[in-house]
One Martini backbone bead per residue (centre of mass of N, CA, C, O) as a GRO file, in nm:
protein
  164
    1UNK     BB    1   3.601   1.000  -0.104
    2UNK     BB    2   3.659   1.175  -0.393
    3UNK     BB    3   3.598   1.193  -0.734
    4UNK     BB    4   3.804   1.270  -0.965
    5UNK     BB    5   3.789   1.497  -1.237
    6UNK     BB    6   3.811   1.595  -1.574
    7UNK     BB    7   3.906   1.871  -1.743
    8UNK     BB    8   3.767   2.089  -2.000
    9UNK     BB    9   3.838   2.425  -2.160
   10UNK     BB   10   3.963   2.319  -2.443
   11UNK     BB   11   4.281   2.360  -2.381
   12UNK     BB   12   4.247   2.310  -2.113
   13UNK     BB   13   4.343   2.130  -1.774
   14UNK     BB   14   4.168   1.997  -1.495
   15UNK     BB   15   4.141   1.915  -1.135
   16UNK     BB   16   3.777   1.859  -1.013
   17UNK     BB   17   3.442   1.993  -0.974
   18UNK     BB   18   3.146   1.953  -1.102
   19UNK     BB   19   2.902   2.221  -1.197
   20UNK     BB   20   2.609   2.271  -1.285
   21UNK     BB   21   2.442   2.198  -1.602
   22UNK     BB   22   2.337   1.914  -1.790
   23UNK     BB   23   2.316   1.906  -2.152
   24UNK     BB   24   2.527   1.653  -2.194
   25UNK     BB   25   2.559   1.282  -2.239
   26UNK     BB   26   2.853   1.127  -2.311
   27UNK     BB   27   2.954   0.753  -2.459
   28UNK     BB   28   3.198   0.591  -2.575
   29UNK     BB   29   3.264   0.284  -2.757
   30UNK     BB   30   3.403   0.184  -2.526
   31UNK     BB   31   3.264   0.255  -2.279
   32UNK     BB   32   3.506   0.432  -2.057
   33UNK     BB   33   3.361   0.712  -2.148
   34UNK     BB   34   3.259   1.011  -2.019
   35UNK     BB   35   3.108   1.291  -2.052
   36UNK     BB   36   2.961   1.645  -1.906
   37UNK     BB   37   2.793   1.878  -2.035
   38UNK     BB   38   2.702   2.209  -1.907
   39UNK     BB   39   2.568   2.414  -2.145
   40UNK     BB   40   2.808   2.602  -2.239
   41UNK     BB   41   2.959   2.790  -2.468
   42UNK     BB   42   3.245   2.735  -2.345
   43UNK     BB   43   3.270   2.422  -2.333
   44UNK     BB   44   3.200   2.246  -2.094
   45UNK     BB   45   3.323   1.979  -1.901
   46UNK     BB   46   3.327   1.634  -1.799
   47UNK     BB   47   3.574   1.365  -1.775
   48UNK     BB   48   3.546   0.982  -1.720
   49UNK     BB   49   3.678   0.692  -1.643
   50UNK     BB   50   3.497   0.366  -1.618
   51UNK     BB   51   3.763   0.148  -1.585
   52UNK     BB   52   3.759   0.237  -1.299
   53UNK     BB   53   3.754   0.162  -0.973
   54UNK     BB   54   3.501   0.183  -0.771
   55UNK     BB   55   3.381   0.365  -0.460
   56UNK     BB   56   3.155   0.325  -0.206
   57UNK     BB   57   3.002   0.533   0.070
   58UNK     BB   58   2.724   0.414  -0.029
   59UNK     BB   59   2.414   0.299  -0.123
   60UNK     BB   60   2.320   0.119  -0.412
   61UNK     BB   61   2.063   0.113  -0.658
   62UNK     BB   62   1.732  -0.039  -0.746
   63UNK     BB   63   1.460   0.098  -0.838
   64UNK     BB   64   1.155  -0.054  -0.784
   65UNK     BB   65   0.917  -0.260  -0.983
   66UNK     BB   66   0.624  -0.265  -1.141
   67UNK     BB   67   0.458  -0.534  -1.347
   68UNK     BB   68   0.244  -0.618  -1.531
   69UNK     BB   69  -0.046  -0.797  -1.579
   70UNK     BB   70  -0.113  -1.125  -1.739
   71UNK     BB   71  -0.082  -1.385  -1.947
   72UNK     BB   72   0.163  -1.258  -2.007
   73UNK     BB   73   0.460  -1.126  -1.835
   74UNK     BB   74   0.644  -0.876  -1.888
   75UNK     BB   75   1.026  -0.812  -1.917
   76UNK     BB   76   1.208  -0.567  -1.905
   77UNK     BB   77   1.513  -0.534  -1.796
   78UNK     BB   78   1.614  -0.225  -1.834
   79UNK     BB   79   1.385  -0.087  -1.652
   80UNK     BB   80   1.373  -0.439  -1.484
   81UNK     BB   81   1.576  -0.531  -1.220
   82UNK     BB   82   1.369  -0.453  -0.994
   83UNK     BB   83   1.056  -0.671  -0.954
   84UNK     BB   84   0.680  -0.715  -0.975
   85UNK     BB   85   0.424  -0.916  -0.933
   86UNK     BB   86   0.070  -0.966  -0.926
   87UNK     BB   87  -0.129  -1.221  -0.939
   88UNK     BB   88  -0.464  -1.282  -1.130
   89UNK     BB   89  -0.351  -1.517  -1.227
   90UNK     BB   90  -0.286  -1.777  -1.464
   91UNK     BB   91   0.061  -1.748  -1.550
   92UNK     BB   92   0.340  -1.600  -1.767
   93UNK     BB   93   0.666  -1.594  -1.805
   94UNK     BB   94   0.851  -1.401  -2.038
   95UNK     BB   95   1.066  -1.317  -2.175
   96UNK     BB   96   1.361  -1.140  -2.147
   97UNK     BB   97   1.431  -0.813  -2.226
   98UNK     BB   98   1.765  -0.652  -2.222
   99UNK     BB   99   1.956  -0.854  -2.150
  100UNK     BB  100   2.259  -0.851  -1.994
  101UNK     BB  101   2.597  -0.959  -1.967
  102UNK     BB  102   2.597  -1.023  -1.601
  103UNK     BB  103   2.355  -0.962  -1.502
  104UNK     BB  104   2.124  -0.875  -1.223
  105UNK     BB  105   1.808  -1.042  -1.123
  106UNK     BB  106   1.458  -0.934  -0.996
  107UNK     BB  107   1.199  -1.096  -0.868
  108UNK     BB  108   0.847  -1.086  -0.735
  109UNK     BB  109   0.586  -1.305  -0.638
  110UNK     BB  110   0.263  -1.236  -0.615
  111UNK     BB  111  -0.048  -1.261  -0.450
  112UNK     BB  112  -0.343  -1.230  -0.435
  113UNK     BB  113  -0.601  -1.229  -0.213
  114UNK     BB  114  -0.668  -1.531  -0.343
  115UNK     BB  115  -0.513  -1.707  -0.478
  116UNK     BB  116  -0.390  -1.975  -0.653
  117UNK     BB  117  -0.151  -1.889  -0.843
  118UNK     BB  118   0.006  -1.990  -1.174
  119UNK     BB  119   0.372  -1.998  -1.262
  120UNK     BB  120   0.507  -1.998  -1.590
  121UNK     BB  121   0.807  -2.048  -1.785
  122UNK     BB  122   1.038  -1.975  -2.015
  123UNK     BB  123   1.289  -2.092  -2.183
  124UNK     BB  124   1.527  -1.869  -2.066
  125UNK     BB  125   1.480  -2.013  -1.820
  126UNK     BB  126   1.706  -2.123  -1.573
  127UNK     BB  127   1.711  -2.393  -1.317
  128UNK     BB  128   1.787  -2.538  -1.084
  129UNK     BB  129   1.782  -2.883  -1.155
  130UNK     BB  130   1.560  -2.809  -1.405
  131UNK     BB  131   1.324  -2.686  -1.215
  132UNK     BB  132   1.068  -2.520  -1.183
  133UNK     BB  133   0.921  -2.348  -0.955
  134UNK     BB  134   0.678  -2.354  -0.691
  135UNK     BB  135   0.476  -2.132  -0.650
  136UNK     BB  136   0.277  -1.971  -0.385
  137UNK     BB  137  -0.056  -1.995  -0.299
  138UNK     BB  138  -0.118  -1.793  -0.086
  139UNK     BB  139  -0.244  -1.533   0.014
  140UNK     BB  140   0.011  -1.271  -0.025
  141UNK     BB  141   0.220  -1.423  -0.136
  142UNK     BB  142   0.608  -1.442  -0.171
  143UNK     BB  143   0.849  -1.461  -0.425
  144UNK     BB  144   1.193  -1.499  -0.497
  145UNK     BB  145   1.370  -1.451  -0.811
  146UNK     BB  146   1.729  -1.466  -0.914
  147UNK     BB  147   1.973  -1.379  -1.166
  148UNK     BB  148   2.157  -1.460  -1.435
  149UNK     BB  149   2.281  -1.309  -1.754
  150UNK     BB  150   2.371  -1.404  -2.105
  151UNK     BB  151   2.191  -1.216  -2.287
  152UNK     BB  152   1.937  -1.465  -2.318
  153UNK     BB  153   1.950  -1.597  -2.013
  154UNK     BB  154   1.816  -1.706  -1.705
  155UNK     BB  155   2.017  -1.778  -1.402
  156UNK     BB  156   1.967  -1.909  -1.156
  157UNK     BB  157   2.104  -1.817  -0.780
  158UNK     BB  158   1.795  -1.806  -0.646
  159UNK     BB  159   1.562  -1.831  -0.353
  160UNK     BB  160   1.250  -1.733  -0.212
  161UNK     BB  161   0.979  -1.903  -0.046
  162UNK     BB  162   0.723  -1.784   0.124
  163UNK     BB  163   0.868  -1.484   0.255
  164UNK     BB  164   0.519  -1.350   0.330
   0.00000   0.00000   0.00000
């Protein structure tokens, strides 16, 4: 099923498909509403409730991405969502940066081929148990590590170990 979404062209409104090329996208400040204007001098434009809830019938993701290996290993959430790093030396995750409160975000942390590399975590990061897991140190080993966070902290809520 399509979402309809309600148009307006000065002053009429109807409700049908945006297409066109998109001039510019604005959310109002209760973040409620999106505008797509399409970048006519006629003004045309489409506006979509965000309140409203979503079906999805196609699987919707994060593509995923790859964070620089450092000696503190940065980690901006707004940007990497879903993301991995491959350790080339003994390494610090430092805080997670643009976190969203109740965003959900994951890391795989892998080994380079020499492996035995490891990896201390910054104190927002707060884990089951209170205590960081110790990743696998065998060559090209991945660790998988899920949180959510309150815009401060990320708590683990998953995690697997040595699982390729």
């Amino acid at each position: 099923m399509a979402t309809q979404v309600q148009f307006r062209r000065g002053t009429t409104s109807q409700t049908g498909s945006f297409t066109g090329a998109v001039g510019e996208v604005t959310v109002d400040s209760d973040k409620d509403t999106v505008v797509v204007h399409d970048g006519s001098q006629a003004g045309g434009f489409a506006v979509a409730n965000l309140k409203t809830a979503q079906e999805f019938t196609a699987t919707q993701n994060f593509n995923a991405t790859t964070l620089s290996d450092g000696s503190t290993v940065a980690w901006d959430a707004s940007a990497n969502q879903v993301t991995s790093v491959t350790l080339g030396g003994n390494r610090t995750l430092g805080a997670a940066s643009n976190q969203i409160d109740g965003g959900v975000y994951v890391i795989s942390v892998i080994q380079d081929g020499t492996g035995s590399r490891t990896l201390a975590f910054n104190s927002n990061y707060k884990f089951v148990g209170g205590t960081a897991p110790t990743v696998s140190t065998t060559a090209n080993a991945r660790d998988v590590l899920v949180f959510v966070s309150n815009g401060t902290n990320m708590f683990e809520i998953g995690r697997a170990i040595g699982v390729a």
